[in-house]
C-alpha positions as CSV (number, residue, x, y, z in Angstrom):
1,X,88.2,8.2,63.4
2,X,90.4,10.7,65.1
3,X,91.9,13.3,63.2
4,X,95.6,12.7,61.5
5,X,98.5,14.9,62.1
6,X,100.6,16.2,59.1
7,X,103.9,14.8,59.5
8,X,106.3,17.8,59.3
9,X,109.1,15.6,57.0
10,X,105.7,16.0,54.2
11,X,106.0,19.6,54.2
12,X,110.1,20.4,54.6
13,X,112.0,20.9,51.4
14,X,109.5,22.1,49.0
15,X,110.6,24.7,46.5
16,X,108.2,27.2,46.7
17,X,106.4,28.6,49.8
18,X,103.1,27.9,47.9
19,X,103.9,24.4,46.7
20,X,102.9,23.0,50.4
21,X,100.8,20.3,51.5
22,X,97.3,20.8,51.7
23,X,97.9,23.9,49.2
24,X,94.6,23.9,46.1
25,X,95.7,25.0,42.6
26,X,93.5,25.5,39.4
27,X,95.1,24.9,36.2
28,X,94.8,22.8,33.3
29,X,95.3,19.1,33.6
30,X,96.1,16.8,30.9
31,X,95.6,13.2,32.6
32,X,91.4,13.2,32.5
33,X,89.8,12.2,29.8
34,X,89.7,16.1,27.8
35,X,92.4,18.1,28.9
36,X,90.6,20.6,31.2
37,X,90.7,23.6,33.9
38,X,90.6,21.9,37.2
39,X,91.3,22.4,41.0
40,X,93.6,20.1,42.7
41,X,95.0,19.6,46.4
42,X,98.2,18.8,47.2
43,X,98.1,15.7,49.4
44,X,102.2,14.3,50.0
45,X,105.5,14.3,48.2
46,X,107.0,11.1,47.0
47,X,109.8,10.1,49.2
48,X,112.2,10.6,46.8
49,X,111.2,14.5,46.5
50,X,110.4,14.8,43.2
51,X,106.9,14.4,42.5
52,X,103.5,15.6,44.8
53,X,100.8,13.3,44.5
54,X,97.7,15.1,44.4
55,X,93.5,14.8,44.3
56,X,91.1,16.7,41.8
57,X,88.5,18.5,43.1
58,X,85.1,17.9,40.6
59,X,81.7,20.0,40.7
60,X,80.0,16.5,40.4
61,X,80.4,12.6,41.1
62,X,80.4,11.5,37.1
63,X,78.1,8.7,37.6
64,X,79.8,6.9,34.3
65,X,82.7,6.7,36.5
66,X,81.5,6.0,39.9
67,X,78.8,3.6,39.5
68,X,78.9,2.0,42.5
69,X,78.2,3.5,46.0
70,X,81.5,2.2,47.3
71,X,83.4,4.1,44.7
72,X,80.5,7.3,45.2
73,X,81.8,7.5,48.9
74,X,85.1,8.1,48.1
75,X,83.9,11.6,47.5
76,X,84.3,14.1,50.5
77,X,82.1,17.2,49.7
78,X,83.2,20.2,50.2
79,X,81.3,23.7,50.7
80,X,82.0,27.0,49.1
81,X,81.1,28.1,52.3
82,X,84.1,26.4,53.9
83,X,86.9,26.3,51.2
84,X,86.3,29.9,50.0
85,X,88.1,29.8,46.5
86,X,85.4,27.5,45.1
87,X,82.9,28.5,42.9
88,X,80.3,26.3,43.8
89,X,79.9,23.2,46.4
90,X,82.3,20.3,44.8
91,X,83.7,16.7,45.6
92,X,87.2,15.9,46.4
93,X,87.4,12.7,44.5
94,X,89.6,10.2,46.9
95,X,90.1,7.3,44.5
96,X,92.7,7.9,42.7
97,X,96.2,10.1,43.3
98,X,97.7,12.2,40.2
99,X,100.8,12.9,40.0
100,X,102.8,16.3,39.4
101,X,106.4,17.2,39.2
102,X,107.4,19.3,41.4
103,X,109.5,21.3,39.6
104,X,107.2,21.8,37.0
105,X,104.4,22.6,39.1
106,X,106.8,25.2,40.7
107,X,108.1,26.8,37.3
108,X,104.4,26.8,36.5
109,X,103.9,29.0,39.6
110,X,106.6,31.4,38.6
111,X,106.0,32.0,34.9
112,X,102.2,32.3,34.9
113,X,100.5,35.7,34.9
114,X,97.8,34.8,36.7
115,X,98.8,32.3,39.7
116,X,97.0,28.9,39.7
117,X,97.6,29.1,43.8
118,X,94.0,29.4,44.8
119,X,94.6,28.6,48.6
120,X,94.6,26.3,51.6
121,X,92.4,23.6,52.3
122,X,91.0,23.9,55.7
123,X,92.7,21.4,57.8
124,X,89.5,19.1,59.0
125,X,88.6,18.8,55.1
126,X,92.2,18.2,54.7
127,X,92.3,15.3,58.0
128,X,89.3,13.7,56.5
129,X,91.1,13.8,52.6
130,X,94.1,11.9,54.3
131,X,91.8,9.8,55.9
132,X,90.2,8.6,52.9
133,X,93.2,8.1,51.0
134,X,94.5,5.9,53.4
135,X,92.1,3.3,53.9
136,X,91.1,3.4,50.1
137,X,91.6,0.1,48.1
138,X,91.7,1.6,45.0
139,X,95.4,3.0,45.2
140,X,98.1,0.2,45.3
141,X,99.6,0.3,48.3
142,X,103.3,0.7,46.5
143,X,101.8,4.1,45.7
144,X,100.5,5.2,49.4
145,X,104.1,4.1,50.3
146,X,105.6,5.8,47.6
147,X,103.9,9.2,49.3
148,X,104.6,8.1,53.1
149,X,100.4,7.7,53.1
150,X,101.4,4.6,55.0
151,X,104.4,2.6,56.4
């Protein structure tokens, strides 16, 4: 499939010069199953402008959660040797999107010591993470319109 374009109205208007599509945070997220330390990329803003929809990044496929090898290849791996701020080769899991406020993901920015802004993910990961997202079934459709992921 060819690559997809960013549509520019995806990254106008967000409050922070950090808080950009595409950007990868690492902060503790309370919507898994323990509350944990996890990276994240920012995927699209709802069209209303108050949320970013995002997808975790996981050091493993949990086999308890992906059991089949329709929901395993909705994992993109990722090298440490191309997205530099991991530790360690990971997954980008692409069946679900979470959900983050913007404006608390942006106070979050501003009042931590230590910046959960870990970087950019490299645009042909970040093509092939669109990708994904689009033609997965496993996001209601409401939701990738919700997010402009489709029309």
């Amino acid at each position: 499939m060819p690559p997809i374009k960013i549509p520019q109205n995806w990254i106008a208007g967000l409050p922070d010069d950090r808080l950009q599509i595409g950007s990868v945070f690492k902060t503790m997220v309370y919507d898994t199953n323990k509350p944990k330390e996890k990276y994240f990329v920012v995927v699209a803003e709802s069209i209303d402008s108050i949320s970013l929809a995002s997808v975790y990044i996981n050091s493993e496929i949990n086999p308890n959660l992906f059991r089949t090898a329709k929901l395993k290849e909705l994992h993109i791996p990722i090298s440490k040797q191309d997205c530099t701020f991991l530790k360690w080769d990971s997954f980008v899991d692409c069946s679900q999107l979470h959900e983050k406020n913007k404006i608390q993901l942006s106070t979050l920015l501003n009042e931590l010591n230590i910046s959960p802004y870990m970087g950019t993910m490299p645009i042909e990961i970040f093509n092939r993470i669109l990708n994904k997202l689009i033609h997965t079934n496993t996001i209601p459709i409401l939701t990738k319109k919700r997010y402009g992921l489709i029309k």
